[in-house]
N, C-alpha and C positions, 0 to 999 in steps of 0.2 A: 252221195252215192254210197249203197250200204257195203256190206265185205261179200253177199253175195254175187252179187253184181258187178263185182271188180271179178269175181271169180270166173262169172261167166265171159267178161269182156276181153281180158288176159289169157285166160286158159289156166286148165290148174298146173301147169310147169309151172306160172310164177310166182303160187302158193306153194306147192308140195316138188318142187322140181325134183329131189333126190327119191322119190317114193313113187313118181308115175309108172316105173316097170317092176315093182316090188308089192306094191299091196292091190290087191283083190280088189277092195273097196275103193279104189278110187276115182271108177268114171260115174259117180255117185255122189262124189263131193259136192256137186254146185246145188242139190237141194235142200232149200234151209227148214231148218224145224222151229217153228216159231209155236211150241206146246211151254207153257209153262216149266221149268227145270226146277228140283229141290236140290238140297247141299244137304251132308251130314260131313261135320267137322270130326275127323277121329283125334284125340288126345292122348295120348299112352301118362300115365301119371308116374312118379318113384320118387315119393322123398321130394317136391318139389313148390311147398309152402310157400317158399321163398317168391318163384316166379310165376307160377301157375294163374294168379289170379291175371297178371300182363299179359298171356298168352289168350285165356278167355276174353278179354275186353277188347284184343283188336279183330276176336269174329266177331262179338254181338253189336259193333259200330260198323262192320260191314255194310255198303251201298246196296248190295243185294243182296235180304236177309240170308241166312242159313238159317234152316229149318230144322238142325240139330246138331246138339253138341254133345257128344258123347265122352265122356272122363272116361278110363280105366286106370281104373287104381289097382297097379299091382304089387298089392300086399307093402303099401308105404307104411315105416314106422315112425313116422315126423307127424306136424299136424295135417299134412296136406289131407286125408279122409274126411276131417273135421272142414275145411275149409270146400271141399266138393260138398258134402253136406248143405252147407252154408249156400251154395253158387246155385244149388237145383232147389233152392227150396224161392230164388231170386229171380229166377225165367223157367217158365217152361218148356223151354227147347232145350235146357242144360238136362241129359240122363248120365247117370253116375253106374257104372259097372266097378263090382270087385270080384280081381281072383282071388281065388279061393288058398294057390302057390306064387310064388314068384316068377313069370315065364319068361323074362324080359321083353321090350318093344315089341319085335315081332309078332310075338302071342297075342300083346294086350291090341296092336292096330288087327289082325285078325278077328279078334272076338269084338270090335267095335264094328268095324265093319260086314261082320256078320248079322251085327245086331240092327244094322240102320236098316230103315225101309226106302229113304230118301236116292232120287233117277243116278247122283253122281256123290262119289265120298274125296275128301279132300283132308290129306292128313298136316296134323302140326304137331311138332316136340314142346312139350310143357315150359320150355325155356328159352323159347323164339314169340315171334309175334308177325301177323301179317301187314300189310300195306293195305287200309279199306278199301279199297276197290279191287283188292283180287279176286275175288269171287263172283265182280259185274265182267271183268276182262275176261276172264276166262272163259266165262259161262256164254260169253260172246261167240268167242272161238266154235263151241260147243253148238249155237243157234247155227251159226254159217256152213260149218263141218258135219254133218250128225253122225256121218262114220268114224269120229275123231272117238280113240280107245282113251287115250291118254294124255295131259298136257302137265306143261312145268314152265316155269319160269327163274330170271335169275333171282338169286339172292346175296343180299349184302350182310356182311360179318359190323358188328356194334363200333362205330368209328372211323368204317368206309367213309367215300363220298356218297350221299343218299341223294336216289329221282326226289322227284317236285313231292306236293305234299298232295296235289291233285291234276292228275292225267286227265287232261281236253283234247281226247284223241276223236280224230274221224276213225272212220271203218278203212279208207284208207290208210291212214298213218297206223294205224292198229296191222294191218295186214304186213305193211313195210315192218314194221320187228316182231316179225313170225318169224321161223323159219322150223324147215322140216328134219328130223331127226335121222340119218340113213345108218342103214346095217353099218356101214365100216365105222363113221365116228363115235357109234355107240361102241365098238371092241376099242376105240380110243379112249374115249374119257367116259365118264357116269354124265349125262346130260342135267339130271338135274340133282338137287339136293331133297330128300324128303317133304319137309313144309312146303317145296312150292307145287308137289303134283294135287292133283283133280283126276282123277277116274272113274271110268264107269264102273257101277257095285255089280254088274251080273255080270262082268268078266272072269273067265274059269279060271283065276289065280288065285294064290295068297303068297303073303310074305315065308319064306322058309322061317319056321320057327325051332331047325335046328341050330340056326344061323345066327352069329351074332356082330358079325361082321358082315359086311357089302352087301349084305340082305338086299336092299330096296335094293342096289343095282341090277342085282338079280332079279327081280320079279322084273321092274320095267326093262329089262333085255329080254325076258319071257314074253311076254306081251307083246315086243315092236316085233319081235323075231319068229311069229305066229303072226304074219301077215294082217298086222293091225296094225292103224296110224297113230303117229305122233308129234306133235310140236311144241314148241319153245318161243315161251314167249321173250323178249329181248328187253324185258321192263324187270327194276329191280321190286317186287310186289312180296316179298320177305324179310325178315331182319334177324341175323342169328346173332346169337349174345355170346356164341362160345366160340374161337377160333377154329377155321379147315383144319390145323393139323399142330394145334396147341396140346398145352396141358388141359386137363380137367377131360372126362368123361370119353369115349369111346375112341373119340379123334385124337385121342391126346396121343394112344398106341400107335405108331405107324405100323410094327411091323403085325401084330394082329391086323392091321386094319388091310396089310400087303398079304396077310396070308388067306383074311376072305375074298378080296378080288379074286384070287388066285383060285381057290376055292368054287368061285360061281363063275368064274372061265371053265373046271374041270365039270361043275355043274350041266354048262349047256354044252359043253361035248358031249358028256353023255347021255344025254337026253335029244340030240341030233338037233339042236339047235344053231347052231356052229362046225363049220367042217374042220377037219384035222388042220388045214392050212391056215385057218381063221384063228383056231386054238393056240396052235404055236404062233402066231402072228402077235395075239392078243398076249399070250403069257410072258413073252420075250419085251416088250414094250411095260408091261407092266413092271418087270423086276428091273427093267432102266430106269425107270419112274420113281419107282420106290429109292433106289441109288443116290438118284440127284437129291431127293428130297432129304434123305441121311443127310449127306453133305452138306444141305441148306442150314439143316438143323446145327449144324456143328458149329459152325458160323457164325448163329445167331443171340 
């Protein structure tokens, strides 16, 4: 029995149950798009020789091809340009973009994703790698939902316990670790982590590229919060090499990283994405959050 079918047979409460009086699009779920789907992989590149070629090789052994892999090189002074060079001259679905400035992430996944022609863009940080079969799962998701905006799944930091090497899932067992994203737990936590979203390219977004902190939180709270679906897959189909809330690279900062959450909460107030009680709701949870984590830190 496929995940359509489960959908029509259950109703969609026991797919989307937090999202049946919240999205437009939903008494539309149960018909499936069985059209072909392309993938375009966006990359952001910086200085990252090192890993870069790991992160390309666990999309080009993808189960289901992706149709493009977009680098953005912005403005690396290592060998990584040399080594993109190298990677698009070895498949043809590898295109290598360069800024022209330095704009960070934000910029360099916008101008990728600007650039792809491909139905859904799926981004990865140059120093993660995916799970092969994220892109058959998802894109799963995607056949059975077609009004699905956005999807993510978990991901595991380098030395977790890691899932199987290969998911023999039904359409049932696939459906059972769904689950749907609702307004209030998104003003709780960021549901997913970068590498593991999938979305559609003609959605009226992009990443804030003033922003260099909680960015992505920000865009997909824009998206689910404009009456668009989203879920979560319950499969770890990522692998990050850098610690949540380590040294090394953006994460390493809590409290920059506590001042952009902060930031893309005062973001969707004003933009009437979130009401004033949602706001203080969301801001006041946040700077608990950040508290405990100080403390963990001290600790450790």
């Amino acid at each position: 029995m496929n995940l359509s079918k489960l959908i029509t047979l259950h109703g969609i409460n026991s797919v989307l149950a937090d999202t049946k009086n919240r999205y437009k699009s939903v008494e539309r779920l149960g018909k499936v798009d069985l059209q072909p789907a392309s993938v375009a992989c966006v990359i952001p590149c910086y200085n990252c020789a090192d890993t870069l070629l790991r992160a390309v090789q666990s999309v080009l052994v993808q189960s289901e091809p992706v149709h493009e892999i977009i680098l953005v090189d912005d403005c690396s002074t290592d060998e990584t340009p040399k080594l993109i060079e190298r990677l698009t001259l070895e498949d043809s679905r590898i295109v290598a973009l360069r800024m022209t400035t330095n704009g960070g992430p934000s910029r360099a996944r916008n101008v990728g994703w600007n650039h792809a022609k491909s139905k859904f863009i799926a981004f990865l940080d140059s120093d993660d790698s995916w799970h092969d079969q994220k892109v058959e799962l998802q894109l799963q998701l995607y056949r059975a939902v077609p009004d699905l905006a956005i999807t993510g799944h978990v991901a595991l930091v380098d030395g977790e316990v890691k899932g199987p090497k290969r998911y023999t899932l039904s359409d049932a067992e696939l459906h059972a670790h769904t689950r749907s994203i609702s307004r209030r737990s998104l003003l709780v936590r960021n549901p997913w982590s970068t590498p593991t979203v999938m979305l559609r390219r003609d959605l009226p977004f992009r990443f804030d590229e003033d922003q260099r902190e909680a960015e992505d939180f920000l865009l997909w709270a824009q998206i689910l919060m404009s009456d668009r679906v989203g879920l979560r897959l319950e499969l770890p189909l990522a692998l990050l090499y850098k610690p949540r809330y380590g040294a090394g690279g953006l994460s390493g900062n809590l409290w920059k990283m506590e001042k952009g959450e902060l930031l893309s909460f005062r973001k969707l107030w004003n933009s009437r994405h979130i009401t004033s009680a949602e706001y203080c709701f969301a801001y006041l949870l946040s700077l608990a959050k950040y508290m405990k984590r100080r403390i963990r830190s001290k600790h450790q």
